[in-house]
C-alpha positions as CSV (number, residue, x, y, z in Angstrom):
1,X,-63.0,145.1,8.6
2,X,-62.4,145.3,12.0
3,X,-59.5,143.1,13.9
4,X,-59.7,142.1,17.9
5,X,-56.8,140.6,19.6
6,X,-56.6,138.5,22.8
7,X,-53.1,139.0,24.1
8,X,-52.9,137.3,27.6
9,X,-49.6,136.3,29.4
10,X,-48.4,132.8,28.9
11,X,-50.9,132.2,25.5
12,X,-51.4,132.0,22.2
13,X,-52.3,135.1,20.6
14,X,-55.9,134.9,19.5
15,X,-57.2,137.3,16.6
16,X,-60.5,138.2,15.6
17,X,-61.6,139.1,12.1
18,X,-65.4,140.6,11.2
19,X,-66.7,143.9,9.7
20,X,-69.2,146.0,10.7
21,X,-72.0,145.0,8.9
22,X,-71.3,141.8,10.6
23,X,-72.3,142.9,14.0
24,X,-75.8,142.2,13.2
25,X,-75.1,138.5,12.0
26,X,-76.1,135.5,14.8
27,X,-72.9,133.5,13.0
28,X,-70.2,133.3,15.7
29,X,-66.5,134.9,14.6
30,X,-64.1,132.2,13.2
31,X,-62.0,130.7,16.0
32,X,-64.7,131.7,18.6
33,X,-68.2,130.6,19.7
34,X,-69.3,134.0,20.0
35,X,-71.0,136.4,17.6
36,X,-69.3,139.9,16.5
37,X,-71.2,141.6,19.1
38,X,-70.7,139.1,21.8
39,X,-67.0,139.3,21.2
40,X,-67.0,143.4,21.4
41,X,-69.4,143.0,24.2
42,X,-66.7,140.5,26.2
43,X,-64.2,142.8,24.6
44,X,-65.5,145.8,27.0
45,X,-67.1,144.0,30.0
46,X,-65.5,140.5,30.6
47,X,-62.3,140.1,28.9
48,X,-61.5,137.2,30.6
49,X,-64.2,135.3,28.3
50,X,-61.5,136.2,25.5
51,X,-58.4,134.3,27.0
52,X,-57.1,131.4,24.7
53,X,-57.3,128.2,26.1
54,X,-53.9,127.4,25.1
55,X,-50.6,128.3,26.3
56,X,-47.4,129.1,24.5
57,X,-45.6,126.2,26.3
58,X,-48.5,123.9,25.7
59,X,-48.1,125.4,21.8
60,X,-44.7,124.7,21.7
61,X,-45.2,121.0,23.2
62,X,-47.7,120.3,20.1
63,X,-45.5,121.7,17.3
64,X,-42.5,120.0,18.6
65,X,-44.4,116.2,19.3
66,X,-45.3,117.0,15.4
67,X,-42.3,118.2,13.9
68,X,-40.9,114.6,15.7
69,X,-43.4,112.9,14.4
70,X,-42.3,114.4,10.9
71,X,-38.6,113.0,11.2
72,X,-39.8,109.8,12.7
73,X,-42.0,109.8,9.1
74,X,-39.0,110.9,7.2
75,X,-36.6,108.6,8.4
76,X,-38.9,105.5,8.2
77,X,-39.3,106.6,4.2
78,X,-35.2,107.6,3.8
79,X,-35.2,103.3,5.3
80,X,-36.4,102.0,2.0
81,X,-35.7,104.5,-0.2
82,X,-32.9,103.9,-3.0
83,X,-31.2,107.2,-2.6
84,X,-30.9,107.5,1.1
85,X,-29.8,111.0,3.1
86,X,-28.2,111.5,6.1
87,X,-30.0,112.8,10.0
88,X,-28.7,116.2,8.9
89,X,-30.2,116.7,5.7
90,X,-33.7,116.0,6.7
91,X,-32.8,117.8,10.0
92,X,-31.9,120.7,7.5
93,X,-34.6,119.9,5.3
94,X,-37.0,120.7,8.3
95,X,-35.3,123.6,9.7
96,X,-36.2,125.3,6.3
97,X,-39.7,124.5,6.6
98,X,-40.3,126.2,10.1
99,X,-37.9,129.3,9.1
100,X,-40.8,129.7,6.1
101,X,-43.4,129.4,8.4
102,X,-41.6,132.3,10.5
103,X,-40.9,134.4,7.7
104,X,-44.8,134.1,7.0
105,X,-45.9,135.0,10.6
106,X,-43.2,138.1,10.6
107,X,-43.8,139.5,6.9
108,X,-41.2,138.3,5.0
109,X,-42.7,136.2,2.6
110,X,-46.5,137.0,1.6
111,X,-48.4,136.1,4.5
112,X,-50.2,132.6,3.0
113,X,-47.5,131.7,0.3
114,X,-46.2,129.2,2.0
115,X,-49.4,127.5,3.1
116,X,-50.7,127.9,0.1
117,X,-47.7,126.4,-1.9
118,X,-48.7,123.1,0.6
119,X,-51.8,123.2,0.3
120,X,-51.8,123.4,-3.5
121,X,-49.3,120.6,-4.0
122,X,-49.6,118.2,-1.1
123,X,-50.5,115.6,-3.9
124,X,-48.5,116.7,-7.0
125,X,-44.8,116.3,-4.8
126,X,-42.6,116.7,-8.7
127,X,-44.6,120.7,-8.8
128,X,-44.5,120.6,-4.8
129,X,-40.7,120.0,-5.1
130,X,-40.4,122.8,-8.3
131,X,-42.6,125.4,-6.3
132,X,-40.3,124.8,-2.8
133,X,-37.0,124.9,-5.0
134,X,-38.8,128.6,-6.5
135,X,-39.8,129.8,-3.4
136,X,-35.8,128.8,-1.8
137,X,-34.3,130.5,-4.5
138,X,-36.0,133.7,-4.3
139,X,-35.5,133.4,-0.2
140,X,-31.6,133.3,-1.0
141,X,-31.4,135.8,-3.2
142,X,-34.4,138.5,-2.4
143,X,-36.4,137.7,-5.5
144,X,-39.9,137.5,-6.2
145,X,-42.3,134.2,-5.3
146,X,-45.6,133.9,-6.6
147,X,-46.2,137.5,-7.6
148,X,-44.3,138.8,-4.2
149,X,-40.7,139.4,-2.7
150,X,-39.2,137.5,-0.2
151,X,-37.1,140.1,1.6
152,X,-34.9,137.3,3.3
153,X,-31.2,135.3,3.2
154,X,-30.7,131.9,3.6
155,X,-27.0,130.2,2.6
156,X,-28.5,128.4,-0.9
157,X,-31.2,127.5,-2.4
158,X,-31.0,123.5,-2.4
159,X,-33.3,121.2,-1.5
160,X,-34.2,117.0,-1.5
161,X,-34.0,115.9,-5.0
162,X,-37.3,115.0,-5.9
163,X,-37.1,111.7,-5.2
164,X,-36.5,112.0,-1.7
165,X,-39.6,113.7,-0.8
């Protein structure tokens, strides 16, 4: 398997994934219109073709207009629920979420646990809230999630109670 990278200043890092048999194949690479060979074509004699649309700063505006529209969400929910929590819980609550999303990116939790552990449970919440609870605990105190270890610290291993989220 061979892996390409785009690394322009100012954007989002763009990688590349395709083997060699797949140089032959007319199916474009995924996250590009162009083929394999295209790409190592460009690759060679127009990089330019390669550069991300996207910027970090225009990243960064996205993630942060949805992670606002997330506490928005969670604070119209907390308004009606029986067991409200306070700004700084959900604030907290949140902060958790984007440090596993880093400690995906950087290699300290196995690179799709935590997207898969969504993905898997985004409509079973009660095993959504049991898998996030697992996957905290073994953050706080280095031990294995889902088959792999989590080399990282955090202060405990609480969560919402499940019916909060």
């Amino acid at each position: 398997m061979t892996s390409t990278a785009s690394k322009f200043n100012n954007t989002v890092k763009q990688v590349y994934k395709f083997g060699t048999a797949d140089l032959a194949s007319d199916s474009p690479v995924a996250g590009s219109s162009l083929t394999p060979f295209e790409l190592l074509r460009a690759l060679f004699e127009e990089p330019k073709l390669l550069r991300p649309g996207k910027s970090q700063t225009k990243l960064t505006e996205e993630v942060a207009d949805k992670l606002k529209e997330l506490v928005d969400d969670l604070k119209e929910w907390n308004r009606g629920s029986k067991e409200p929590i306070s700004d700084q819980e959900i604030a907290r609550f949140i902060m958790r979420m984007v440090f596993c999303f880093f400690a995906s990116d950087v290699g300290l939790l196995a690179k799709e646990a935590f997207t898969d552990l969504i993905t898997h449970n985004k409509t079973k919440p009660k095993e959504f809230r049991k898998h996030l609870g697992e996957l905290f605990s073994a953050m706080k105190d280095g031990g294995e999630f889902l088959c792999a270890k989590s080399h990282t610290s955090t202060a405990d291993c609480s969560i919402m109670p499940a019916s909060r989220i």
